[in-house]
C-alpha positions in Angstrom: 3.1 37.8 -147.7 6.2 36.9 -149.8 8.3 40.0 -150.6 8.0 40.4 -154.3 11.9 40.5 -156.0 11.6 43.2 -158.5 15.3 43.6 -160.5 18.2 41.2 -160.9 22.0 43.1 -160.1 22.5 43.9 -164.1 19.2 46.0 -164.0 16.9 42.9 -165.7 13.2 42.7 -164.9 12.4 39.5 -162.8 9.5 37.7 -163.8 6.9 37.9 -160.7 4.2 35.4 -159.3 1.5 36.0 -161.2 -2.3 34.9 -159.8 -4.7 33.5 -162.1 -8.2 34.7 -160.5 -10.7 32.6 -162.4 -8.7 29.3 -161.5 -7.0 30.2 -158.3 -3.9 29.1 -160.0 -0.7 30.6 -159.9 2.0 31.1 -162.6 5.0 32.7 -163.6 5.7 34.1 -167.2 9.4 33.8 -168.2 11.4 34.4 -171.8 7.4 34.6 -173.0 6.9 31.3 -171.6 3.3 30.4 -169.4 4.4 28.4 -166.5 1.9 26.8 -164.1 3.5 27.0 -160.6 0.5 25.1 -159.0 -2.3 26.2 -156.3 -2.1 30.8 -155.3 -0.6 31.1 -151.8 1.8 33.9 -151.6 2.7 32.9 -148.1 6.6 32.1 -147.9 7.2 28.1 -147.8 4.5 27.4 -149.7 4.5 25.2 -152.3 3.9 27.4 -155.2 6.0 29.4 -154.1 9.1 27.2 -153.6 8.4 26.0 -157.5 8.5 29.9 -158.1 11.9 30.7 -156.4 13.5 27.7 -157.9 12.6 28.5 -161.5 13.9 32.1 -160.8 16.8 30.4 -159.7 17.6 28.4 -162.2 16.7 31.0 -164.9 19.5 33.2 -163.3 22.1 31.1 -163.1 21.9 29.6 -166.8 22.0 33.2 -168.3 18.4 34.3 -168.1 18.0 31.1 -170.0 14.6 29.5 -169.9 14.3 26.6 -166.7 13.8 23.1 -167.4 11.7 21.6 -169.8 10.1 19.7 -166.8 6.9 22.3 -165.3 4.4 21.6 -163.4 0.6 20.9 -164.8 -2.6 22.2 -163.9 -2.8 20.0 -160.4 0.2 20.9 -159.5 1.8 17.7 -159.9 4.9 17.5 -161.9 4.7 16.7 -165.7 7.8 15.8 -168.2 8.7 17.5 -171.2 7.0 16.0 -174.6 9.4 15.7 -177.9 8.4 18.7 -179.3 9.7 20.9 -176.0 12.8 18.5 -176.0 13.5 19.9 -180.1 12.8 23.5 -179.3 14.9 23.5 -176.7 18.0 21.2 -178.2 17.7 23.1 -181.4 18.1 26.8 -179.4 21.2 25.1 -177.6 22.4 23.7 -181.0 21.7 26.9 -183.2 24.4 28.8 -181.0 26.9 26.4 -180.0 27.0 24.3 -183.5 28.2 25.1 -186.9 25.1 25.8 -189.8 25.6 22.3 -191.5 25.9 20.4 -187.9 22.7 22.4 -187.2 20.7 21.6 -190.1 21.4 18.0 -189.6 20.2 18.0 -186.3 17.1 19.8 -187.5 16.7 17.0 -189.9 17.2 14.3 -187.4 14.7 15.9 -184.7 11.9 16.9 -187.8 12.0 13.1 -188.2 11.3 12.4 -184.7 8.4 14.9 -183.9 6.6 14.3 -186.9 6.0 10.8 -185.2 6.4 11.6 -181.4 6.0 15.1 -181.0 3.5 15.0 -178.6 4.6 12.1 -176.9 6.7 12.7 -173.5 10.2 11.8 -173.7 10.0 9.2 -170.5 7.7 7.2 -173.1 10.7 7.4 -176.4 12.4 4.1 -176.0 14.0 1.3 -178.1 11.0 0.6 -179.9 9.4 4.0 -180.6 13.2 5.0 -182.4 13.1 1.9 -184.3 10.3 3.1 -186.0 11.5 6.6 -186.7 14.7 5.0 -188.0 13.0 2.6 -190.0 10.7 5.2 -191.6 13.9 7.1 -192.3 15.0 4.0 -194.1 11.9 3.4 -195.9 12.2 3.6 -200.0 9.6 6.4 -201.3 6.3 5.1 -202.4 6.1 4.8 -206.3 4.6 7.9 -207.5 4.9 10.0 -204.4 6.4 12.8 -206.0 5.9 14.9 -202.7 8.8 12.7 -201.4 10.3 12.0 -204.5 14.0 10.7 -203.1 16.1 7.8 -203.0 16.2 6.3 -199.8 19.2 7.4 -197.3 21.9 5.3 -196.8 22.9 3.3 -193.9 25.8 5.7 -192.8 23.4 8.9 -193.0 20.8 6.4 -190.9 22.6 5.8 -188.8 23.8 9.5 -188.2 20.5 10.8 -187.5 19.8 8.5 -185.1 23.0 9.5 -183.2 21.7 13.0 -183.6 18.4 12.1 -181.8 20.4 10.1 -179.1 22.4 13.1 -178.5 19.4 15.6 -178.0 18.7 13.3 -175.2 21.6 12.8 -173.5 22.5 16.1 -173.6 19.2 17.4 -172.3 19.6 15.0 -169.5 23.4 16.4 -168.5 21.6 19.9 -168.4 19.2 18.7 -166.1 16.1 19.3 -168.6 14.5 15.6 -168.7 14.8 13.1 -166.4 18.1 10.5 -167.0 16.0 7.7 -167.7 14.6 9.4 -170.4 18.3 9.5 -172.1 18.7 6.0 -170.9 15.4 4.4 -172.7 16.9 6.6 -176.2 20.2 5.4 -176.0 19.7 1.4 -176.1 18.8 1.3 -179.4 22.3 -0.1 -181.5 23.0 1.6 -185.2 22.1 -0.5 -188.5 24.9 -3.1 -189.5 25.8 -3.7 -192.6 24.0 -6.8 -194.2 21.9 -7.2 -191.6 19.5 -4.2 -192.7 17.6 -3.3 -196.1 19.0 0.7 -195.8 21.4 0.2 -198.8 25.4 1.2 -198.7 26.2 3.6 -201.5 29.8 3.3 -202.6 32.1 5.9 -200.9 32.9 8.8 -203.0 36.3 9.1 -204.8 38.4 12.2 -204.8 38.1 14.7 -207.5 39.7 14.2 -210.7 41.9 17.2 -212.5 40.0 16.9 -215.6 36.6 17.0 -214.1 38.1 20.0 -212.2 39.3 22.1 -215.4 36.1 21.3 -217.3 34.3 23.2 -214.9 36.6 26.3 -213.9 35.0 28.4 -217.1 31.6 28.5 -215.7 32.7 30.2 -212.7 32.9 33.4 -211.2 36.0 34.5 -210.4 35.8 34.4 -206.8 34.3 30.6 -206.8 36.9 29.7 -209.5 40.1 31.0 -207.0 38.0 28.9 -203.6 38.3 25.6 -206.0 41.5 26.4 -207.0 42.5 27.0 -203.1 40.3 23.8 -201.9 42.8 21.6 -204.5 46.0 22.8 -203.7 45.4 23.2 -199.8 42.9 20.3 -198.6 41.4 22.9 -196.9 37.4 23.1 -195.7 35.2 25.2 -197.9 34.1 26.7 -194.5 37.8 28.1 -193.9 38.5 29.3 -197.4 35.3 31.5 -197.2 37.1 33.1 -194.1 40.6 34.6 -195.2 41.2 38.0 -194.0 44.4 39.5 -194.0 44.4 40.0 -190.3 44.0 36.0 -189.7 46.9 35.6 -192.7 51.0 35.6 -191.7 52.3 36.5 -194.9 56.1 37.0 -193.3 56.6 33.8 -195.1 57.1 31.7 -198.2 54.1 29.9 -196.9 50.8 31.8 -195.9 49.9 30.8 -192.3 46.0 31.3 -192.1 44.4 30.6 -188.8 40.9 30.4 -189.0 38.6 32.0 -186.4 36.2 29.4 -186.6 37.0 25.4 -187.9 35.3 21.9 -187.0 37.3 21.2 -184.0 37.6 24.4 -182.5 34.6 23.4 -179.3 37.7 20.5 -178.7 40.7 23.1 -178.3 42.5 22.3 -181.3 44.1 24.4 -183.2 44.0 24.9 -187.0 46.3 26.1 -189.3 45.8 26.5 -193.2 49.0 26.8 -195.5 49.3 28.4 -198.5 51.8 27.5 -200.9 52.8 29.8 -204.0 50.2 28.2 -206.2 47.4 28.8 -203.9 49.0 31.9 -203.3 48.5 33.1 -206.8 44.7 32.9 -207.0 43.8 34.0 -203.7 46.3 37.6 -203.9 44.0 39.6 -206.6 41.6 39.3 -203.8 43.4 40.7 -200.8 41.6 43.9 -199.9 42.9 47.2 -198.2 41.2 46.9 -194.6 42.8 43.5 -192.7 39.6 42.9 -191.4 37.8 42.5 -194.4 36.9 39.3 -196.3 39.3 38.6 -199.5 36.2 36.9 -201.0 33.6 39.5 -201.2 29.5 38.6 -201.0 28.5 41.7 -202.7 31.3 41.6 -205.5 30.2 38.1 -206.0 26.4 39.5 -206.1 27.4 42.5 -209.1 29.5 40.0 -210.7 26.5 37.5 -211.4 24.0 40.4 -212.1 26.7 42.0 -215.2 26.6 38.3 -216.0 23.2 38.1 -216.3 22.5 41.2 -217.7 25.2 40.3 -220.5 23.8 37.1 -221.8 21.0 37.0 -224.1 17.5 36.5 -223.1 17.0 33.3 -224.6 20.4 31.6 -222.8 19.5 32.5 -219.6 17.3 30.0 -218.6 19.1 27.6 -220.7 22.8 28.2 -219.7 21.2 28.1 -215.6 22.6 31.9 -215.5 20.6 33.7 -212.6 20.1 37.3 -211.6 21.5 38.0 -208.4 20.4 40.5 -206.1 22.7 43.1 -204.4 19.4 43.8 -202.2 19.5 41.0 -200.5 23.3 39.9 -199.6 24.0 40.2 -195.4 27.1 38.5 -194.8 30.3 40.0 -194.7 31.4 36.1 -196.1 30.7 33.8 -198.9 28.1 31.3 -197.6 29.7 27.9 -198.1 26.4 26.6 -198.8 25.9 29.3 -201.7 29.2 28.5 -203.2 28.6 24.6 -202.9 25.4 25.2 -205.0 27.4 26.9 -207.8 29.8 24.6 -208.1 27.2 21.9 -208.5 25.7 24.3 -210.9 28.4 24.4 -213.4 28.7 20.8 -212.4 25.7 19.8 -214.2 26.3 22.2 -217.6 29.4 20.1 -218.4 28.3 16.4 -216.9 30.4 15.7 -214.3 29.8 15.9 -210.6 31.8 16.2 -207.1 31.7 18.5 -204.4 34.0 20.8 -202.5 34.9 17.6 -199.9 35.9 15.7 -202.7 38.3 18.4 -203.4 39.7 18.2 -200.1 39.7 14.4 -200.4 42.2 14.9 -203.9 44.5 17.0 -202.4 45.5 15.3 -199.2 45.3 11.9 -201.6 47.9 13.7 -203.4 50.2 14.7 -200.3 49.9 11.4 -198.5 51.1 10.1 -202.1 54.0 12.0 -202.7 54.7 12.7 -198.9 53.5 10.2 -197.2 50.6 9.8 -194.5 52.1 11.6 -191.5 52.4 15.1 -194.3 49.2 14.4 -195.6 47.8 14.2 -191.5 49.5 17.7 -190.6 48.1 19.7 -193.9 44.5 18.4 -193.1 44.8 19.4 -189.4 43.6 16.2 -188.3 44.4 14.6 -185.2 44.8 10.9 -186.1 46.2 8.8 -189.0 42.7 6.8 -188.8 40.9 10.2 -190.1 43.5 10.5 -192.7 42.8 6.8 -193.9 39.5 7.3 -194.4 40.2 10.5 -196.5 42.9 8.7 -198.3 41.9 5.4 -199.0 42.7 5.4 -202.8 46.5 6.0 -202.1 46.0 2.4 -200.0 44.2 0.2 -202.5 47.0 2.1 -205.3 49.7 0.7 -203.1 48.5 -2.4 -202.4 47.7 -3.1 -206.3 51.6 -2.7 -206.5 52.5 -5.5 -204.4 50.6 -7.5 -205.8 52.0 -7.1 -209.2 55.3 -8.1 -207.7 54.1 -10.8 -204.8 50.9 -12.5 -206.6 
C-alpha cells in the first residue's frame, strides 16, 4: 500500500488518490479539477500511481498551479488537451502576467478560435483549420445581420489576432502543456499581405489636431480635461497618466521625473521615465493629494463630480447632452480606468463632431518634439527603444520634410 502524502511544507492540503468504486477507476481532484489517473492499484510502481505522483509533482513545483493540460482518459491511455482547455489555461496565464488591453485582445483572438475549434484537440489545429478562423475574422457582416453589425477588421488587426492564437500555442508548448507539434502545425500559417488578400487596409490614423483638442476640453470633467492636457504636452500613455502618485514623482526639479510602477515594456527590463515640463505641470498640481501614496487623479472624486453634473442639468438635456449619473456605489479602484476615461473622451468626442483618441494624442506630441527637436528627442521622451518605433509614431514630420525638398529639388 502506497503511503498516502497528507501536507505540503507551507501547511497546504495535498490532493490524494481518490478510488472511483462503481468503475474501478482511480483519480485525483486538484485546483477543483477531475483527473482520471487510469486503472485503482494503490500498490507503489504502479501505473496509476506513477501518473499520480507526477501530477503532484508538477502541481508543486509550478506554484500549486494546475498540471498539464495533457490527462489521461477513461482507458488510461493518454489524451491531448482540446482548444477550449488550451484558452482556459492561456487566458489564466495571460490575465496575470499581461496588461487589461493586451488581455482583452487575447480573449478576442482565442473567442474566435473556440467558437470554431473548441472542441477539437490542438494536435488536429493546423494551417488549414487557422485559415479558416482568420478568414472568418476577415469576412464582411452579412447585410442585415444587425447581431454583428460591424465593418470588417482590417488586415493589421487580422493579422494580430492570428499572432495572438499562434502565441497561445507556442507558449503552452514551452510550458510543457501540449505537445510541440501542436505549436509547430499553428505556427506555419504566414500573416495576410497586402494586395494579396480582400481584408481591407484602413488609412493610418493622423495625430491629433489642437483645434480638435480645444473644442472638446469644455465637455470634460476636470480630472479627464488635466489627463488630455498631460497626454499632449508629455506623449505619455493614458495607462501612465492614470498612475501619478507623489511617491513615484521627483519633484526636486524643474522637470517632474515620474516613474511609473507599471508601463508596456516593463516584462522586458526597461525602464520608463515620464517628464513633466511646467505646462503639464500646471494642470496636474491642483490634483496632488496629502498622502504620497494616493492617486492625484481620484475615481471617486471623478464619480461625485459626474453625479453634481448630472444632478445639475435639466431633465430633458440629459439624455440629449449624453450626461450620465454615476454611481459612488460602485467605484473599486484606487485609479482612473484608462478604459473609462477613453470612453469619455470619445463621448465628448461625438457632441462636437470630431474624433481621435488618447494614442493620437501621444502620436501629436512626439510629432511635435521630433519636429522641433529632432528624432533622437522625440525617441527619449516616448521611452522607446528604437528610432524605427519612433518613425512609425512620427511619420507626418517625414512626409512634411520630404514635401520641402521637393519644393526646392523637383
Amino acid at each position: 500500500m502506497a503511503k498516502k502524502l497528507k501536507t505540503t511544507p507551507d501547511g497546504r492540503r495535498i490532493p490524494a488518490y481518490c478510488h472511483h468504486k462503481p468503475s474501478g477507476r482511480a483519480y485525483v481532484r486538484i485546483n477543483g479539477e477531475h483527473i482520471p489517473l487510469g486503472d485503482y492499484d494503490p500498490s507503489e510502481g504502479s501505473p496509476s500511481m506513477e501518473r499520480y505522483r507526477r501530477l503532484i509533482a508538477e502541481w508543486r513545483s509550478s506554484g500549486y498551479r494546475t498540471p498539464g493540460l495533457e490527462a489521461v482518459g477513461p482507458n488510461g491511455a493518454e489524451r491531448v488537451a482540446t482548444v477550449r482547455e488550451l484558452t482556459a489555461w492561456f487566458l489564466t496565464w495571460a490575465e496575470e502576467n499581461y496588461s487589461r488591453s493586451e488581455f482583452l485582445l487575447c480573449r478576442q483572438a482565442m473567442k474566435a478560435l473556440c467558437e470554431l475549434y473548441g472542441t477539437v484537440s490542438v494536435c488536429e489545429v493546423g494551417v488549414a483549420e487557422l485559415r479558416t478562423v482568420r478568414e472568418q475574422l476577415a469576412r464582411v457582416p452579412d447585410p442585415g445581420d444587425e447581431a454583428k453589425a460591424r465593418r470588417p477588421l482590417g488586415r493589421k488587426t487580422v493579422n494580430a489576432l492570428l499572432g495572438r492564437m499562434q502565441r497561445a500555442f507556442k507558449y503552452a508548448a514551452s510550458e510543457g502543456q501540449i505537445p510541440p507539434e501542436a505549436a509547430v502545425n499553428a505556427s506555419v500559417l504566414k500573416p495576410l499581405k497586402r494586395g494579396r488578400t480582400s481584408a481591407p487596409d484602413y488609412a493610418v490614423r493622423e495625430p491629433a489636431c489642437r483645434e480638435d483638442v480645444d473644442k472638446v476640453l469644455p465637455y470634460l470633467t476636470p480630472q479627464v480635461r488635466a489627463i488630455v492636457e498631460t497626454l499632449w504636452h508629455t506623449g505619455a500613455r493614458i495607462g501612465e497618466v492614470v498612475q501619478l502618485r507623489s511617491i513615484d514623482v521627483d519633484m526636486s526639479g524643474e522637470v517632474w521625473v515620474f516613474t511609473p510602477t507599471q508601463h508596456k515594456t516593463k516584462h522586458h527590463g526597461h525602464q520608463r521615465a515620464v517628464l513633466l515640463g511646467p505646462r503639464a505641470q500646471e494642470f496636474v498640481a491642483p490634483f496632488i493629494k496629502d498622502d504620497p501614496e494616493t492617486f492625484w487623479f481620484d475615481p471617486l472624486e471623478e464619480s461625485r463630480t459626474r453625479s453634481e453634473l448630472w444632478h445639475d442639468t435639466p431633465k430633458g438635456d440629459r439624455s440629449r447632452n449624453g450626461v450620465r449619473c454615476a454611481r459612488p456605489g460602485a467605484v473599486r479602484r484606487e485609479a482612473l480606468d484608462p478604459r473609462k476615461v477613453q470612453n469619455w473622451l470619445r463621448q465628448a468626442c461625438s457632441k462636437v463632431g470630431v474624433k481621435f483618441t488618447s494614442h493620437q494624442l501621444r502620436h501629436a506630441a512626439l510629432s511635435r518634439i521630433r519636429a522641433e527637436h529632432g528624432i533622437e528627442s522625440a525617441r527619449l521622451i516616448a521611452g522607446q527603444h528604437s528610432q524605427i518605433v519612433t518613425r512609425g509614431y512620427t511619420r507626418s514630420i517625414e512626409l512634411a520634410k520630404a514635401s520641402e525638398v521637393a519644393k526646392v529639388s523637383g
